[in-house]
C-alpha positions as CSV (number, residue, x, y, z in Angstrom):
1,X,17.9,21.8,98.9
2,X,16.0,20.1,95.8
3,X,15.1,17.1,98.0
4,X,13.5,19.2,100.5
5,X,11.4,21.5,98.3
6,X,10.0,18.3,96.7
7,X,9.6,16.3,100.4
8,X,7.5,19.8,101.2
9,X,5.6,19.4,97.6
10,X,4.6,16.4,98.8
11,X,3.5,17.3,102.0
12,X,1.4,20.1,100.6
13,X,-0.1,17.7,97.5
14,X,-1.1,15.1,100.8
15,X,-2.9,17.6,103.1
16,X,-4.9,19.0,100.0
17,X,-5.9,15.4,98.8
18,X,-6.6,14.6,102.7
19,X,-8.8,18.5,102.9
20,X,-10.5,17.7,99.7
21,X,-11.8,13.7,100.9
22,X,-12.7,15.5,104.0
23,X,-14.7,18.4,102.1
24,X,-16.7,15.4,100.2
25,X,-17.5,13.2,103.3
26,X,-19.3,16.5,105.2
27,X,-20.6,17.5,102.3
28,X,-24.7,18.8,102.7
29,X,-27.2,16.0,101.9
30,X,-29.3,16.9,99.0
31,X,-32.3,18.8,100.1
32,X,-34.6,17.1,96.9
33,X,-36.0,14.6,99.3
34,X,-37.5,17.3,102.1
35,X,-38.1,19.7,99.7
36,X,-40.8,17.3,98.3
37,X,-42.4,16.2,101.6
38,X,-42.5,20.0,102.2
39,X,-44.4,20.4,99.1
40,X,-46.8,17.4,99.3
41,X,-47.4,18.7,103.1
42,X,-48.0,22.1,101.7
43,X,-50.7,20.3,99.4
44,X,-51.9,18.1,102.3
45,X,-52.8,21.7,104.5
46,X,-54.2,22.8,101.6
47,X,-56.7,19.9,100.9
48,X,-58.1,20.4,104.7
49,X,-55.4,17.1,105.8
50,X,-54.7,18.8,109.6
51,X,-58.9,18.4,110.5
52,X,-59.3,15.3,108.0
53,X,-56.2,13.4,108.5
54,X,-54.4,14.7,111.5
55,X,-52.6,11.3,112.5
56,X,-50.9,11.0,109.0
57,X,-50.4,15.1,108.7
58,X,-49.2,15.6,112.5
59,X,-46.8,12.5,111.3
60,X,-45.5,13.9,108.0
61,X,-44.8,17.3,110.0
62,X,-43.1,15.5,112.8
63,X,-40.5,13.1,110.8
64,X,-40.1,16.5,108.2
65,X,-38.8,18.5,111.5
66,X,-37.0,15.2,112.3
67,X,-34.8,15.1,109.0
68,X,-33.9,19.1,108.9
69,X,-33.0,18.1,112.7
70,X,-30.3,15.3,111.4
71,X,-29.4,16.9,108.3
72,X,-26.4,18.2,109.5
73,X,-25.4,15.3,111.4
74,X,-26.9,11.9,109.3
75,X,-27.8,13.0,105.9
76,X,-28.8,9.3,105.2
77,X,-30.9,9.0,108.2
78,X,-32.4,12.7,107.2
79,X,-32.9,11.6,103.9
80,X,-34.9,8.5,105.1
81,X,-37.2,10.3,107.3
82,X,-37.9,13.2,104.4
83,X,-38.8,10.1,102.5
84,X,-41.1,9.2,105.4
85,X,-42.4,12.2,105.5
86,X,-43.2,12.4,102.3
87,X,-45.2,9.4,102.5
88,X,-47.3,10.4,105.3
89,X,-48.3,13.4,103.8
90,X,-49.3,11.7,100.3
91,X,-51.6,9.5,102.8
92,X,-52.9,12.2,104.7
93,X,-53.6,13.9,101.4
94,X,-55.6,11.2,99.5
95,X,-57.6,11.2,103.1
96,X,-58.2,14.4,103.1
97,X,-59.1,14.4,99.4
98,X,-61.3,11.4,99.9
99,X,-62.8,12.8,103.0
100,X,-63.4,16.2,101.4
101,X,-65.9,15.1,98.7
């Protein structure tokens, strides 16, 4: 009776450790990297980016929608294209900006 209430401790000890590596390999990318391409694009609209700098704005908006896209699926690859994103909008802004004046 012992042997099999420790056989079915260990069982339950195996699928938890199994549920818990499982739980931290699907675990939600970190949303820091399209949070800030959402704000630079935010600041790109503002500074006039869509009429001064459409190719590098349309871009940034495009690989944004991309990476909420793969999120769920490929949080590297989503975290990559944020990063992309973010990048395109921080040209489209200094465009803008320097088109603006």
């Amino acid at each position: 009776m012992y042997a099999q209430q420790i056989s079915l401790l260990r069982a339950v000890a195996l699928v938890a450790i199994v549920t818990a590596v499982g739980c931290l390999a699907a675990s939600p990318p970190s949303l820091t990297e399209v949070s800030r391409a959402r704000a630079v694009i935010i600041q790109a609209q503002q500074a006039g980016a869509a009429d001064r700098a459409p190719g590098e704005f349309n871009a940034a908006q495009e690989r944004l929608a991309e990476a909420q896209q793969l999120a769920p699926t490929d949080a590297e690859l989503a975290q990559w294209r944020a990063r992309e994103a973010e990048s395109d909008a921080r040209r489209a802004l200094a465009t803008a900006q320097e088109n603006g004046s």
